[in-house]
C-alpha positions as CSV (number, residue, x, y, z in Angstrom):
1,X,27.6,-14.5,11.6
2,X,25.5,-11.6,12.7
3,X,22.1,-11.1,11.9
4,X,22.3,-8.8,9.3
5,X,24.4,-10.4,7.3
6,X,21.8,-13.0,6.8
7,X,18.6,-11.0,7.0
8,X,17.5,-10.1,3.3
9,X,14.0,-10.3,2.7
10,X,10.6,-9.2,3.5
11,X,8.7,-9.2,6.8
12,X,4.6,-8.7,6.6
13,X,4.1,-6.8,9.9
14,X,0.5,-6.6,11.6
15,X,0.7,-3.2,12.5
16,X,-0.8,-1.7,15.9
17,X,-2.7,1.3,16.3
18,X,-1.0,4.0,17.8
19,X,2.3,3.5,15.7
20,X,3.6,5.1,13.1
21,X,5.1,2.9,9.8
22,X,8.8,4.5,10.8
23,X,8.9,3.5,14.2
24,X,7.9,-0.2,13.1
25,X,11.3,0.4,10.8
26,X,13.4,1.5,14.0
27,X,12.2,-1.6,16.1
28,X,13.1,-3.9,12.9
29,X,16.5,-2.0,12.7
30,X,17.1,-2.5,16.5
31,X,16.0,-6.3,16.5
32,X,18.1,-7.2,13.1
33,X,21.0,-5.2,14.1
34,X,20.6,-3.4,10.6
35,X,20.0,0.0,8.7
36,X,18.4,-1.5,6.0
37,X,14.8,-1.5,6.6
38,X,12.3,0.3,4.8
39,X,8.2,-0.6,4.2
40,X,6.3,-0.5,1.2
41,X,3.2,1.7,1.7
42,X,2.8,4.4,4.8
43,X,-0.1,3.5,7.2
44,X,-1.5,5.8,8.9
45,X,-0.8,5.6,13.0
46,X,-4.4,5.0,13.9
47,X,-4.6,2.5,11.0
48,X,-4.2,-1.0,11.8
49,X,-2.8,-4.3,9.6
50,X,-0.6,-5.2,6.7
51,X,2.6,-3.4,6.2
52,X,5.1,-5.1,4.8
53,X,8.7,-4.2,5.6
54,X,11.8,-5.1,3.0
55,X,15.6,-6.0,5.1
56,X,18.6,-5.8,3.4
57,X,18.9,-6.6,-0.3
58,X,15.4,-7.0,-0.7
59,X,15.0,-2.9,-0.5
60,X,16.1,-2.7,-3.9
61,X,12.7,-3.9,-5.4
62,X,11.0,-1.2,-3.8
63,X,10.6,1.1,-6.6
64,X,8.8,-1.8,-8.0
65,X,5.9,-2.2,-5.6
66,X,4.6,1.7,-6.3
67,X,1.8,0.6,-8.4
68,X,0.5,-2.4,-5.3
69,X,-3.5,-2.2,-4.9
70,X,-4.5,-2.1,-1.3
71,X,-7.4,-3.4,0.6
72,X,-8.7,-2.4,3.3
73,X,-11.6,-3.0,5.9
74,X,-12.9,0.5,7.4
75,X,-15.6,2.2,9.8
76,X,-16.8,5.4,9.0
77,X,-18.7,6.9,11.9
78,X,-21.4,9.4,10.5
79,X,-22.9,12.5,12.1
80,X,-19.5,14.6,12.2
81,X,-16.3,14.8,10.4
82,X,-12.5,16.0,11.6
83,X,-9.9,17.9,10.4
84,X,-7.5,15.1,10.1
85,X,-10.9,12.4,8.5
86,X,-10.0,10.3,11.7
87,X,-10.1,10.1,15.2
88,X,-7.1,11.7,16.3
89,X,-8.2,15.2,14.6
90,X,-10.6,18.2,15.8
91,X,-14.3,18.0,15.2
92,X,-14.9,20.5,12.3
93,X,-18.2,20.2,10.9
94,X,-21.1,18.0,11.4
95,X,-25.2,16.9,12.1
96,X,-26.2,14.4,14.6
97,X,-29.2,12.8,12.7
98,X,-32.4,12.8,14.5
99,X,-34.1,9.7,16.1
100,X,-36.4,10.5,12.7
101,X,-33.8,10.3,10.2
102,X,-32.5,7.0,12.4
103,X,-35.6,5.3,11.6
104,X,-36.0,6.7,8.4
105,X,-32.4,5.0,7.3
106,X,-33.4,1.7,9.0
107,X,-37.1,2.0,7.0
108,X,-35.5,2.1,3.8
109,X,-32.5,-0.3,4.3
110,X,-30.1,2.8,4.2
111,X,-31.2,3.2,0.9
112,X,-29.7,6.9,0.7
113,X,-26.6,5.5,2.2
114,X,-26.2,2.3,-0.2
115,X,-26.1,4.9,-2.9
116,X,-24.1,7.6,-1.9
117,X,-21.5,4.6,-1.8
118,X,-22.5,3.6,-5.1
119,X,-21.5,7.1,-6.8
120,X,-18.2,7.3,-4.6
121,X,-17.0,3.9,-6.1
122,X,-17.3,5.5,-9.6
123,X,-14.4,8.4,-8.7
124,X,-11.2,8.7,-10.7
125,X,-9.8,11.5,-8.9
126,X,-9.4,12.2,-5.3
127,X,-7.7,15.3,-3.3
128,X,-5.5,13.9,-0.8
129,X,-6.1,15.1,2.5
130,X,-3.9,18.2,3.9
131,X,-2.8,15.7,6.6
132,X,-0.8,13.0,4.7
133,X,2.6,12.6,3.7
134,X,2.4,14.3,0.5
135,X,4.7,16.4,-0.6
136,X,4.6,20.1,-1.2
137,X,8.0,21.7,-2.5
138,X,9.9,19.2,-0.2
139,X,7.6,19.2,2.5
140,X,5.3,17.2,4.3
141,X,1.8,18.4,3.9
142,X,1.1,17.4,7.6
143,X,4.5,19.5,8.7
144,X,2.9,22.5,6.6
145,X,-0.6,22.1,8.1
146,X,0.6,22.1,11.6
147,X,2.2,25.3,11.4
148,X,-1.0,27.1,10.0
149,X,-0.3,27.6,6.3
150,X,-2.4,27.4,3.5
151,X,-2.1,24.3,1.8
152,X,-3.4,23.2,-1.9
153,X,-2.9,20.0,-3.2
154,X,-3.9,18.8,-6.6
155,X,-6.4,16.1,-7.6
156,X,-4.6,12.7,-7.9
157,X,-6.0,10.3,-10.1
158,X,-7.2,7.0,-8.8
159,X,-9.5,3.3,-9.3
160,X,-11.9,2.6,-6.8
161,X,-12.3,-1.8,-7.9
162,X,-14.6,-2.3,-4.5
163,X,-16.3,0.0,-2.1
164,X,-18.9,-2.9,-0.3
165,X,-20.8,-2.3,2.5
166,X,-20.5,-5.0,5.2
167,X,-22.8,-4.2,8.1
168,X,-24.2,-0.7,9.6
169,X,-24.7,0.1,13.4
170,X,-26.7,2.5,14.9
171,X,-25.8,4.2,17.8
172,X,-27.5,6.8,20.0
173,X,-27.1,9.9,17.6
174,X,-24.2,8.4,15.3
175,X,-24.3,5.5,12.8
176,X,-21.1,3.6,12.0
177,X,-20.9,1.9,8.3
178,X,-18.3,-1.3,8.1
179,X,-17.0,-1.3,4.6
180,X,-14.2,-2.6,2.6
181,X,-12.3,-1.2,-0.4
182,X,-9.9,-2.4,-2.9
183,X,-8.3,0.9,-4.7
184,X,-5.1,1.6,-6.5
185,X,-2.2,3.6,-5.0
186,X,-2.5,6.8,-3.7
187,X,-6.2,6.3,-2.4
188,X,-7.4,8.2,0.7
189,X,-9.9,5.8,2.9
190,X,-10.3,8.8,5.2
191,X,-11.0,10.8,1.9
192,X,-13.6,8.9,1.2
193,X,-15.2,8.7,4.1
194,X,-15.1,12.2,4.4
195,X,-17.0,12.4,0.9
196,X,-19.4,10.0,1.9
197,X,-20.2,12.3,5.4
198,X,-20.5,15.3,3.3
199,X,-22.5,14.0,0.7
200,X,-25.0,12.6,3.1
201,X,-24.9,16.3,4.9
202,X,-24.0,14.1,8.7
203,X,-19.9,14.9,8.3
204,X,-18.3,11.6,8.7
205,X,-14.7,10.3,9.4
206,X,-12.6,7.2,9.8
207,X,-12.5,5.1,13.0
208,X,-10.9,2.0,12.4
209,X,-8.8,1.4,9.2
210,X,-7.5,-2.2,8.7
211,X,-5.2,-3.0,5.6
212,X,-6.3,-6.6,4.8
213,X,-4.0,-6.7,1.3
214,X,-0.9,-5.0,-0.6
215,X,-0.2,-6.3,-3.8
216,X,0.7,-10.4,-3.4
217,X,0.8,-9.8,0.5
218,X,-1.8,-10.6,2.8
219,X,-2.5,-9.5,6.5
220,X,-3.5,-13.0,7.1
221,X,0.1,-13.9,6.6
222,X,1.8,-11.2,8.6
223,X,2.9,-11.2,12.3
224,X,2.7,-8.7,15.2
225,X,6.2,-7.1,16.3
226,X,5.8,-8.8,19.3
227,X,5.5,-11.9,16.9
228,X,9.0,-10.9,15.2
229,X,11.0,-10.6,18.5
230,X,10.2,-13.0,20.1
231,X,10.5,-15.5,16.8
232,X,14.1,-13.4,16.5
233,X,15.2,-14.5,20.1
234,X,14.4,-18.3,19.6
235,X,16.6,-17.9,16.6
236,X,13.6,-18.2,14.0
237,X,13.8,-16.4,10.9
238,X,10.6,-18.3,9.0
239,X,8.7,-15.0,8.8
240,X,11.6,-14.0,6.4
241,X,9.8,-14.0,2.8
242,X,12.1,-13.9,-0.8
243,X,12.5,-10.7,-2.2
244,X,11.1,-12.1,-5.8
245,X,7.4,-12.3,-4.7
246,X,7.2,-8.7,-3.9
247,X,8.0,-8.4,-8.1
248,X,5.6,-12.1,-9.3
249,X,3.8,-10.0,-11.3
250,X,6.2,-9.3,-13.8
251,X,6.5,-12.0,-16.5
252,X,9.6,-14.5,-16.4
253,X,12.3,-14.5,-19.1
254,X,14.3,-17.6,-18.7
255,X,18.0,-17.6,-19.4
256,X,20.9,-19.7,-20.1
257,X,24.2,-19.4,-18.1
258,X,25.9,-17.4,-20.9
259,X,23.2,-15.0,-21.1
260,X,23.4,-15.0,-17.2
261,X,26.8,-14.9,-17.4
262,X,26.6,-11.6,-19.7
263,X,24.1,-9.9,-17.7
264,X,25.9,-10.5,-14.2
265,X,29.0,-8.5,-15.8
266,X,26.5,-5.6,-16.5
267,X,26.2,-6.8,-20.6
268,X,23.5,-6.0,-23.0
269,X,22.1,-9.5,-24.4
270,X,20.4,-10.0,-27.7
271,X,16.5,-10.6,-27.4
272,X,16.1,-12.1,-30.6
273,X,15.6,-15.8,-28.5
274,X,12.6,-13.8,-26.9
275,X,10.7,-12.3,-29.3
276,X,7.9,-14.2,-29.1
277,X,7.7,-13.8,-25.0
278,X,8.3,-9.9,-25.4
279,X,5.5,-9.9,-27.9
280,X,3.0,-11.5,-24.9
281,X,3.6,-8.0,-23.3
282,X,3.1,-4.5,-23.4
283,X,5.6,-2.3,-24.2
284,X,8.0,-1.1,-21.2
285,X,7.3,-4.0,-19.4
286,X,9.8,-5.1,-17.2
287,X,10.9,-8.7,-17.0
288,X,12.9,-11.1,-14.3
289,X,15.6,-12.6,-15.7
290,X,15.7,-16.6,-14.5
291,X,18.7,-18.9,-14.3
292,X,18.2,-22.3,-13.2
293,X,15.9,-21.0,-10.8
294,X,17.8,-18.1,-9.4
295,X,16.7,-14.3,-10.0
296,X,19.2,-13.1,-12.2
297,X,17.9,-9.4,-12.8
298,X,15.1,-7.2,-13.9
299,X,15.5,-6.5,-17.6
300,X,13.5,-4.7,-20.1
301,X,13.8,-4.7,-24.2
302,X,15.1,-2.1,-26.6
303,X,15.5,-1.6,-29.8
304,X,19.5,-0.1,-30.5
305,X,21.9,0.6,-33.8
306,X,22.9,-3.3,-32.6
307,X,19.5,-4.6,-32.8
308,X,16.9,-5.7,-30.6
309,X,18.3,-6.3,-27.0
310,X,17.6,-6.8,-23.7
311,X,18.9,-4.2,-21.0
312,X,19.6,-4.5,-17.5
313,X,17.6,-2.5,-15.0
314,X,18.3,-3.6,-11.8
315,X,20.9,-6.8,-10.7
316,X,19.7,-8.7,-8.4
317,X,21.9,-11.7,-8.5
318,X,23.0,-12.7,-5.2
């Protein structure tokens, strides 16, 4: 049996620096001997930590993790910012503080500091930067700013939950502030760092970027590539995690073999047995379907000319 016929799954990677999130997918691909491979939240290549990959069947619960929180562990340098907010862009603006202000900052505990963070944290909208992955009529916005043209993205709305301050370092005529975040998707770390430099009139921008969490997952958990080959070469697949607790946070509807029986052959089943679970829940939420332990499917309610039913979404049953 070859290896992708048994590989379905989820690998939490420890990313390098210097790699991007695709080229982690080739080496899975090459090492599994599979095309199924795709990760659940870009990292930047300078960025460092968790990135969890999903093998085989597990890629179709993807579309589930859009909405993941992520944490992360940063270091903003202050006393210039790039054109890219980290160190692999161009030097753009910026204001070495003076051995004054230095001792000024130290005086006062970084008071000014401590609440320029303070006001960031409250932000519900962020501009992504021009060098990201976003799209623009098909496009990269990284492709686009490459080439010179004018780029103009639209505010995206966001949740800061956490923006703490761990330590602060002074250096000769930079500072560097350790801090850690917990934000919702589509947060820019080197965005806010950037905000932070410009508020502060130094310029600032990302140096190390660590993702510590997405979602359920945790860096502390995850393994280095090197890690995965050489577990793959002794024939040891234990870094392999079950598709379902990428999806633990949707509620459980548990059903019995008829109902599962139904559902398998792509059948509609009525909800009246579940009314009081579907009441638990928000509207739209999506459920897993359970069968003596086994995922069965992700179902949702609705209400039809044949009454109140449950739907199939997504099978998932092996």
């Amino acid at each position: 049996m070859s290896l992708n016929q048994i590989c379905n799954g989820i690998i939490l990677i420890d990313k390098e620096a210097g790699m991007t999130s695709f080229c982690i997918d080739g080496k899975i691909k090459r090492m599994l001997g599979t095309k199924k491979v795709g990760h659940l939240g870009t990292l930047d290549p300078f960025a460092t930590g968790l990135l969890p990959i999903c093998v085989g069947d597990a890629l179709r619960i993807i579309r589930y993790t859009d909405d993941y929180c992520k944490g992360y562990q940063c270091v903003a340098r202050f006393g210039y910012c790039t054109d890219t907010m980290d160190t692999e862009g161009q030097e753009i603006f910026g204001r070495r503080p003076t051995k004054d202000e230095l001792d000024e900052l130290v005086r006062t505990d970084f008071k000014s500091v401590r609440s320029v963070f303070e006001e960031i944290s409250t932000h519900t909208t962020q501009i992504p930067p021009i060098y990201s992955a976003k799209k623009i009529n098909g496009r990269k916005a990284y492709e686009l700013a490459r080439e010179g043209k004018e780029i103009e993205l639209k505010p995206q709305a966001i949740k800061i939950f956490k923006l703490e301050i761990s330590s602060i370092t002074i250096n000769e005529d930079t500072f560097d502030v350790d801090f850690e975040v917990l934000c919702s998707k589509g947060t820019y770390i080197r965005v806010i760092c950037d905000e932070l430099g410009r508020r502060l009139e130094f310029g600032a921008h990302a140096i190390k970027l660590r993702r510590l969490v997405s979602g359920p997952f945790e860096v502390a958990k995850a393994n280095t590539i090197n890690e995965i080959e050489s577990k793959i070469a002794c024939g040891d697949m234990s870094f392999l995690i079950d598709e379902e607790n990428a999806i633990e946070y949707m509620p459980v509807l548990e059903v019995n073999r008829i109902e599962a029986s139904d559902i398998r052959l792509g059948k509609k089943i009525l909800a009246d047995r579940f009314v009081e679970s579907l009441a638990k829940e928000e509207a739209g939420t999506r459920f897993r379907a359970r069968c003596e332990g086994a995922l069965i499917a992700i179902v949702y309610d609705s209400y039809e000319e044949a009454g109140h039913v449950l739907r199939i979404e997504r099978m998932l049953a092996k």
